[in-house]
C-alpha positions, 0 to 999 in steps of 0.5 A: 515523467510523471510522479509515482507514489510507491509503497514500501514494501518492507515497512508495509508488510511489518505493520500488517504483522504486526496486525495480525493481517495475513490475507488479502480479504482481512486487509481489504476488510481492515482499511475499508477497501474492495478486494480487487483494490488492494489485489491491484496494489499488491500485485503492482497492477496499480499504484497506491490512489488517495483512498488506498493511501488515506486508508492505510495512514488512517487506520494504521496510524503511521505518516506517509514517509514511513509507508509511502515514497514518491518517484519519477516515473512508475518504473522506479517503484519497487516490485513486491517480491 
């Protein structure tokens, strides 16, 4: 199997919270991404690419193990609620 970067979805929307980022469009804005891009992550159409992850450790600030996990294998991530 193949590894997966999986977003922590808890840690993930508490910082955009705390950046008062409560649409799709503000965040896409925010971290300098299409839309579509961050609707595909979000909806777990497609995992985290480097652009999307540089993205979010850049302008938020915060080290990958805070937003990121690694797993074997894509069915391990965690599904947004």
């Amino acid at each position: 199997m193949r590894p997966h970067i999986c977003v922590r979805w808890d840690a993930f929307d508490a910082l955009l919270e705390q950046h008062g980022l409560r649409s799709r469009y503000a965040i896409a804005r925010y971290l300098d991404l299409s839309q579509p891009t961050v609707n595909r992550v979000l909806d777990g159409k497609q995992s985290p690419g480097e652009r999307f992850i540089a993205a979010v450790l850049k302008r938020f600030d915060v080290p990958f193990e805070d937003i990121f996990e690694v797993f074997e294998g894509r069915a391990a991530c965690e599904v947004r609620s």
